[in-house]
MIVOLUM-869202 format. One record per residue (C-alpha): x, y, z; residue in one letter. Coordinates in pm, whole numbers. Layout:
# residues N
[atom [X Y Z] "a"]
...
# end
This chain:
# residues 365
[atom [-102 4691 -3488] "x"]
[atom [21 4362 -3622] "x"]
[atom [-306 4194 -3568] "x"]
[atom [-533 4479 -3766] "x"]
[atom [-305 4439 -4041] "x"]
[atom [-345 4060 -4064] "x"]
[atom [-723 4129 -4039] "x"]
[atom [-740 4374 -4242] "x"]
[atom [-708 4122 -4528] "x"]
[atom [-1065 3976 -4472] "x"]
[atom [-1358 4187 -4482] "x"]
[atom [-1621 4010 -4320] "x"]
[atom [-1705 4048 -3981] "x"]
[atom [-1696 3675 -3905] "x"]
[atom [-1358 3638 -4042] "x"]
[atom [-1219 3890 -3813] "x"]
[atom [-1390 3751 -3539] "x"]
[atom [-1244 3393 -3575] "x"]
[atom [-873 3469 -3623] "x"]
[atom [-921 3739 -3321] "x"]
[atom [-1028 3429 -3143] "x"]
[atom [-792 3186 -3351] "x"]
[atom [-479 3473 -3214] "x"]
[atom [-591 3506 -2835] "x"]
[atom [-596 3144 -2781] "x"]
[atom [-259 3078 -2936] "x"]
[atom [-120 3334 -2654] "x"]
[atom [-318 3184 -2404] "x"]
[atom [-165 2875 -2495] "x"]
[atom [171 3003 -2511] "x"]
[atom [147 3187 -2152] "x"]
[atom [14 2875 -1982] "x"]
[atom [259 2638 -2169] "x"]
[atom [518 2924 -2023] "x"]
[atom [410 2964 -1704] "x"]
[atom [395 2590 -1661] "x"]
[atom [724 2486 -1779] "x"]
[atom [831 2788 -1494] "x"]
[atom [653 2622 -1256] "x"]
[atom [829 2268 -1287] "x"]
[atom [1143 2378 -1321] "x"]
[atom [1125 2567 -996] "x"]
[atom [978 2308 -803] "x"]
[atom [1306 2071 -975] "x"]
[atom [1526 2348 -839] "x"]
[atom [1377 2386 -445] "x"]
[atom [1415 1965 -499] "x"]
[atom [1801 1969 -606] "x"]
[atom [1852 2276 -318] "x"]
[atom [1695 2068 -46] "x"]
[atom [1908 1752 -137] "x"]
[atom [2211 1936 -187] "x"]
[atom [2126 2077 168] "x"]
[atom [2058 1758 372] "x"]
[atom [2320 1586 213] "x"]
[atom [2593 1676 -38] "x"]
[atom [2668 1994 167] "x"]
[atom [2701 1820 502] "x"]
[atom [2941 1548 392] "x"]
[atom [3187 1781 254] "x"]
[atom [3245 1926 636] "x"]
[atom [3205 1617 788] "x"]
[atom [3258 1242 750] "x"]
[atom [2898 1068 681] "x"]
[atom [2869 661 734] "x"]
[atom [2684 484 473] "x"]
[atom [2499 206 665] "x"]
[atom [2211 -14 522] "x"]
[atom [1920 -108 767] "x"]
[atom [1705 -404 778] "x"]
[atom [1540 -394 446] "x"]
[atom [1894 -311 262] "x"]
[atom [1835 13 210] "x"]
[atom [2109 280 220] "x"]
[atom [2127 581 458] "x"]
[atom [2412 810 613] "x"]
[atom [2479 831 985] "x"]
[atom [2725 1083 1165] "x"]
[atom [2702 1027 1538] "x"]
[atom [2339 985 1662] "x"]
[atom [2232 1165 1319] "x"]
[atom [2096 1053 1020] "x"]
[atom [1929 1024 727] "x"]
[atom [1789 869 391] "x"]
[atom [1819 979 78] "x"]
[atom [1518 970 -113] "x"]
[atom [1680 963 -449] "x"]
[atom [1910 648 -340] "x"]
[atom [1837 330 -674] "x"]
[atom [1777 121 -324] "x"]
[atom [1531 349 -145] "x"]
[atom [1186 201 -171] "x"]
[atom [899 176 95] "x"]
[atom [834 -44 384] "x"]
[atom [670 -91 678] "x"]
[atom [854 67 1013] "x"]
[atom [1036 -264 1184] "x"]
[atom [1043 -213 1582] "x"]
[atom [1386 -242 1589] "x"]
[atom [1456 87 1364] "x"]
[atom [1238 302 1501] "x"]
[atom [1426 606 1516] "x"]
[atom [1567 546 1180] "x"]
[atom [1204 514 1041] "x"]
[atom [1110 855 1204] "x"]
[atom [1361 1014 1043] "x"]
[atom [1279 888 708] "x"]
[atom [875 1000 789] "x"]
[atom [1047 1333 867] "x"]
[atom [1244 1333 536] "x"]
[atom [959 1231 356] "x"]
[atom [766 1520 488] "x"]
[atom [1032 1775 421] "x"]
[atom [1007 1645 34] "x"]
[atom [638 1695 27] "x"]
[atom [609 1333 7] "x"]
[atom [264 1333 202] "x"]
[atom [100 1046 152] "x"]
[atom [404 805 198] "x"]
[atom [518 996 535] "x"]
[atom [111 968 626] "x"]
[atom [123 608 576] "x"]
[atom [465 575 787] "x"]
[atom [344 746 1082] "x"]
[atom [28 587 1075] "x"]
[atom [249 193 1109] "x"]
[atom [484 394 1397] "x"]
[atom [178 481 1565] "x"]
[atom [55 144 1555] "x"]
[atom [410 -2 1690] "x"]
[atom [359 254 1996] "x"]
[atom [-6 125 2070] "x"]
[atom [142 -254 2074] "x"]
[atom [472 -160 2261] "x"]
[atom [530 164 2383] "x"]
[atom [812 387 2317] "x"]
[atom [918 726 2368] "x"]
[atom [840 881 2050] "x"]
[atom [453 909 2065] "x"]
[atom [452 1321 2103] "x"]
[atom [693 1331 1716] "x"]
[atom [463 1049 1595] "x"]
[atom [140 1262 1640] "x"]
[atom [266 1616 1542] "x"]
[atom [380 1416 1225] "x"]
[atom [78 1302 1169] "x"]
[atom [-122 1637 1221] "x"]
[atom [117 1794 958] "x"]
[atom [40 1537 737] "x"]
[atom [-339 1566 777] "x"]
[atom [-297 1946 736] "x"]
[atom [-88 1957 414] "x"]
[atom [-376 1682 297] "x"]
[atom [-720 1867 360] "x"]
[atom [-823 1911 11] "x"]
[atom [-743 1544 -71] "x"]
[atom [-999 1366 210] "x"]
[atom [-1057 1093 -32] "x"]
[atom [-684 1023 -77] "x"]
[atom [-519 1039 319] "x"]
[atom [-815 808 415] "x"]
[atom [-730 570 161] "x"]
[atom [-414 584 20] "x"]
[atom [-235 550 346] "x"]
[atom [-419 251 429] "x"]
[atom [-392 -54 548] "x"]
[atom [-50 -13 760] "x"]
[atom [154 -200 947] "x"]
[atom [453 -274 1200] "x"]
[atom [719 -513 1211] "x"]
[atom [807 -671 1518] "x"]
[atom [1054 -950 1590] "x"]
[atom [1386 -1091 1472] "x"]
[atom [1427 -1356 1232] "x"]
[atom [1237 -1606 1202] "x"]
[atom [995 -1504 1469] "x"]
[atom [925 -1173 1303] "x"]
[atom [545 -1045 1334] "x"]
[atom [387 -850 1056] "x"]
[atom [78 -689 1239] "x"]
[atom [-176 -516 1017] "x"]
[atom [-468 -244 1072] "x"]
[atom [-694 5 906] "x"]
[atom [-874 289 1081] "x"]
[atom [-1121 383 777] "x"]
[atom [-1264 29 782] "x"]
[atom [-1161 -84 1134] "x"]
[atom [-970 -486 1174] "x"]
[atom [-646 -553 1311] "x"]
[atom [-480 -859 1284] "x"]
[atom [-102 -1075 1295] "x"]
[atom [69 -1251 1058] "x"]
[atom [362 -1460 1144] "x"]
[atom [678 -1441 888] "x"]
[atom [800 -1176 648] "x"]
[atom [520 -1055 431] "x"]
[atom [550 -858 75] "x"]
[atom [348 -583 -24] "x"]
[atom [326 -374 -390] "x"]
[atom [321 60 -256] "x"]
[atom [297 51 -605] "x"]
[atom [-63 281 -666] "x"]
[atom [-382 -12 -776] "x"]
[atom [-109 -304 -723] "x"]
[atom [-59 -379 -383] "x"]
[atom [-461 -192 -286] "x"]
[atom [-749 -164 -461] "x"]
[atom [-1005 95 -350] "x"]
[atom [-1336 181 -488] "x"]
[atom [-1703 257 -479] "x"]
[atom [-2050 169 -545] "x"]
[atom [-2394 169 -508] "x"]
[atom [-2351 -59 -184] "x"]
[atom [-2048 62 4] "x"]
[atom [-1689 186 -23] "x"]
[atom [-1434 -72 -19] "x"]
[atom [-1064 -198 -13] "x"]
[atom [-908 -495 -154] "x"]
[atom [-513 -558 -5] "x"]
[atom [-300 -851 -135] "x"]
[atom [33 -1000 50] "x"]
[atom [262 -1257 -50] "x"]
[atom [467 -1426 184] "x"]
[atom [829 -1406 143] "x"]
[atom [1028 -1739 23] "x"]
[atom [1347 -1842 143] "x"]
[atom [1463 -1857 -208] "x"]
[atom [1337 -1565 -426] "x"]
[atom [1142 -1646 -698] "x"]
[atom [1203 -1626 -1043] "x"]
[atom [1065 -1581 -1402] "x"]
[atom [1219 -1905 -1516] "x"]
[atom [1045 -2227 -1378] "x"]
[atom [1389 -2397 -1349] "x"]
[atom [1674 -2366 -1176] "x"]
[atom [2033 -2370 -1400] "x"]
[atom [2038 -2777 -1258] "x"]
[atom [1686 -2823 -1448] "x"]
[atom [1531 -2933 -1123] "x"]
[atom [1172 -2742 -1117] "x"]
[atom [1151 -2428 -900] "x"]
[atom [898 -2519 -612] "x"]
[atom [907 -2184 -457] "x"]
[atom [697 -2030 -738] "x"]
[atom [413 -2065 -538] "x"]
[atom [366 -1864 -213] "x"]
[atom [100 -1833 4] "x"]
[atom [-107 -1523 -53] "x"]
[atom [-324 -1375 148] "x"]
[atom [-588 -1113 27] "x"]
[atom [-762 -912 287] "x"]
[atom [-1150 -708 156] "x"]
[atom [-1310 -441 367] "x"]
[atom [-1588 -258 358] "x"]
[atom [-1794 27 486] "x"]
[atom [-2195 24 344] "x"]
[atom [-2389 287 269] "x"]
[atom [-2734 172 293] "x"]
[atom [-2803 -131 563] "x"]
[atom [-2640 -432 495] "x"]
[atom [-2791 -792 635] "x"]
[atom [-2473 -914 737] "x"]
[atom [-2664 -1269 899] "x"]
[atom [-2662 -1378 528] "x"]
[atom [-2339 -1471 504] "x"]
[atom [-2359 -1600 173] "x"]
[atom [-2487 -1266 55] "x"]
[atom [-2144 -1085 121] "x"]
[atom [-1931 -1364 24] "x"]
[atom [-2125 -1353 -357] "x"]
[atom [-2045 -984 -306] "x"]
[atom [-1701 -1010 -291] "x"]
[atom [-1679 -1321 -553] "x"]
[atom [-1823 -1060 -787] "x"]
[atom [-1504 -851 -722] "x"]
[atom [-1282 -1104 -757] "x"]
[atom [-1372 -1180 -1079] "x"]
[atom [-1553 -1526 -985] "x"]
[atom [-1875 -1585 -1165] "x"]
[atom [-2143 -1837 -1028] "x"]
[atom [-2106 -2093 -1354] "x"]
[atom [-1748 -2043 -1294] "x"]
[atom [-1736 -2142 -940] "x"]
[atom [-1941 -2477 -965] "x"]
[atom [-1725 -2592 -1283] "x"]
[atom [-1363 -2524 -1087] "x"]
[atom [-1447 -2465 -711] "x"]
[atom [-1515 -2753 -424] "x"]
[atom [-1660 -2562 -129] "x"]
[atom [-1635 -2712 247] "x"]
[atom [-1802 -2476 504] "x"]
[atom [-1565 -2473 800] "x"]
[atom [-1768 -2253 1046] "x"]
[atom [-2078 -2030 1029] "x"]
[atom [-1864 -1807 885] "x"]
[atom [-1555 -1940 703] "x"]
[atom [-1558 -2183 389] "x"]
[atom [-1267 -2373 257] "x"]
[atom [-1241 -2382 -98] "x"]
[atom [-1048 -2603 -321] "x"]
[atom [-913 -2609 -737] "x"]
[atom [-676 -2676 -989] "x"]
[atom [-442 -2423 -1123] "x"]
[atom [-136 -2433 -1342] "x"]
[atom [148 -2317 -1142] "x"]
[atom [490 -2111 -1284] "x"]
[atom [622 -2425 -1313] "x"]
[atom [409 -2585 -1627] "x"]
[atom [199 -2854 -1386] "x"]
[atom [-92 -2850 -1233] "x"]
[atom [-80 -2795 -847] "x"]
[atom [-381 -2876 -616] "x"]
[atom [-493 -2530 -458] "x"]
[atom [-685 -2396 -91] "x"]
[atom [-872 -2109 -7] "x"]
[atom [-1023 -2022 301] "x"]
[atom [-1227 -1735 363] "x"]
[atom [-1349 -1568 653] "x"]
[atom [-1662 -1322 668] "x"]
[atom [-1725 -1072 981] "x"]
[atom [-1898 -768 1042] "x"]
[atom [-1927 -461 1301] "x"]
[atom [-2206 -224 1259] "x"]
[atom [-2190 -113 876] "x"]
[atom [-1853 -218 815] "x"]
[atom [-1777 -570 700] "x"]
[atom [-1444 -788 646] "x"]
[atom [-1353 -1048 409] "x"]
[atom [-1015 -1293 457] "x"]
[atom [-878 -1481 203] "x"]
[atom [-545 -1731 262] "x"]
[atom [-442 -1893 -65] "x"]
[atom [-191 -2173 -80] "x"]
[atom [-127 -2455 -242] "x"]
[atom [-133 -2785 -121] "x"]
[atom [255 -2890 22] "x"]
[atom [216 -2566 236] "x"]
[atom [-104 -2683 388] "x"]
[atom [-12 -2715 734] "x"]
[atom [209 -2391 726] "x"]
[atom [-113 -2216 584] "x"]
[atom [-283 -2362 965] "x"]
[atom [-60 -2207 1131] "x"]
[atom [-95 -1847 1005] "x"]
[atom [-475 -1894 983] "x"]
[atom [-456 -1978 1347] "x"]
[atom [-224 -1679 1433] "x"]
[atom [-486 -1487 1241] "x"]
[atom [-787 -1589 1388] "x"]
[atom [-611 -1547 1756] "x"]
[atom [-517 -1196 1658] "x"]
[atom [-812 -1090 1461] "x"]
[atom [-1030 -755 1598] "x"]
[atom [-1236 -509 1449] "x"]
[atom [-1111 -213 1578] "x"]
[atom [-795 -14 1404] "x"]
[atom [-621 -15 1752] "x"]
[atom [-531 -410 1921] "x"]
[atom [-743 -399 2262] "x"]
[atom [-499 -660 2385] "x"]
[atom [-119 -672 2351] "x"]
[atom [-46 -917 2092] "x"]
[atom [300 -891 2132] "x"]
[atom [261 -1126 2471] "x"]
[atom [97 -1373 2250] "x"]
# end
């Protein structure tokens, strides 16, 4: 063999043994390298077959409409049939709007058929919520879609419980368009008022982690602008751009391990500083704090805004608690949008519940 003639060059036992061992793990490495390569490229193939499928092969017998729905995004109708394609440059994620229900059940569907799990989980979970605050007839699809979600997820626990959380539904035309948020792993609800923009992006948009304490989730949204924002602090006039700063609110839940003494509400609002990156000495040198209620402070600083100047600054913060989990609110705004900021605190505080499902119709309010 080719392998005792290359070892028959050495004569000592240990020799052999390490280019036996050097040989065998070269092949192993060569098999695996091999068999994943294999792998991928079959996986690429099922991917092209299925989109070739659904739609390149349909449109050549029949006459598809390309349509764009609320958010912009492309998809193909024919008749009471449709569908997005996934590999569109406009597809991206959003939450279902009321109004496009059926078109967002198809994309859950699509997403499903792709093996997109996670993303479908998370769409059926906002449809789901739509249903419990108007109902429509699609509750039976909604929950099979979920279960086969779940199902193709039950060796990722961790991940379906938090990756697909919070969610939401749209609800509204316009100007009176509802955003209304929930989370069934650590229980709220509540509605915000507007159009609302979130990062799907994995670690941008949510934050989850662990520790000694409890298991917890960090969300950020930025309110939408009537004029986008951009890098440049000026506009081509060289008048300053005074949308750069949006009101942002940042939502922190939590479920405890051990027993928490949630009656200390400056206990759990230090705990929650320390995730945010806010240090005691840091606080008292750039932080004014106004309690507003037993549980909700309103906090005030400086901060230089896209625009080069220095822009006067609110947050208020909210603390609640329901057996051992706990919820933290945070509205940031700066100070021109003051009384706008009211009004979606208000809306929030009217809305708020700690329960995943709205015991009240919140649509009526």
């Amino acid at each position: 063999m080719y392998l005792d003639r290359i070892l028959s060059k050495h004569n000592t036992y240990l020799g052999k043994l390490f280019l036996r061992i050097l040989f065998g793990a070269g092949l192993l490495f060569a098999t695996f390298s091999v068999t994943a390569s294999e792998h991928w490229i079959k996986q690429m193939q099922m991917e092209e077959k299925l989109l070739y499928d659904t739609t390149l092969a349909s449109k050549k017998s029949q006459k598809w409409q390309k349509e764009r729905d609320f958010d912009g995004r492309t998809y193909y109708r024919l008749g009471r049939r449709f569908f997005y394609n996934l590999r569109e440059a406009d597809y991206r994620q959003v939450f279902p709007k009321y109004s496009q229900l059926s078109l967002h059940l198809q994309e859950a569907k699509d997403l499903l058929q792709h093996k997109k799990y996670l993303r479908a989980l998370r769409l059926y979970k906002g449809l789901k919520l739509c249903y419990s605050i108007q109902p429509f007839p699609y509750a039976k699809e909604i929950q099979l879609g979920i279960q086969k979600g779940m199902r193709a997820l039950s060796l990722r626990e961790r991940d379906k419980l938090s990756y697909t959380e919070p969610y939401a539904c749209r609800i509204g035309k316009n100007t009176k368009n509802v955003l209304h948020l929930a989370s069934g792993s650590y229980p709220f609800f509540l509605s915000l008022a507007g159009e609302w923009e979130y990062s799907f992006q994995e670690g941008k948009g949510t934050k989850y982690g662990e520790d000694r304490w409890s298991n917890w989730m960090f969300s950020k949204w930025r309110q939408k602008t009537t004029i986008p924002s951009r890098k440049a602090p000026f506009f081509w006039d060289g008048k300053k751009d005074k949308s750069s700063s949006p009101i942002v609110l940042a939502i922190g839940a939590t479920r405890h391990k051990k027993f928490w003494d949630f009656s200390n509400t400056r206990a759990y609002q230090s705990y929650w500083e320390r995730k945010r990156g806010i240090t005691p000495a840091y606080k008292r040198m750039y932080y004014t704090e106004k309690r507003l209620a037993r549980q909700s402070y309103l906090l005030s600083f400086q901060q230089i805004d896209p625009a080069g100047e220095k822009q006067l600054f609110y947050t208020k913060e909210m603390y609640l608690h329901k057996k051992q989990y706990g919820l933290a609110i945070f509205l940031t705004y700066p100070q021109d949008k003051a009384s706008e900021a009211d009004v979606i605190w208000q809306k929030i505080e009217q809305t708020l519940e700690l329960t995943g499902i709205p015991k009240k119709n919140p649509a009526n309010d």
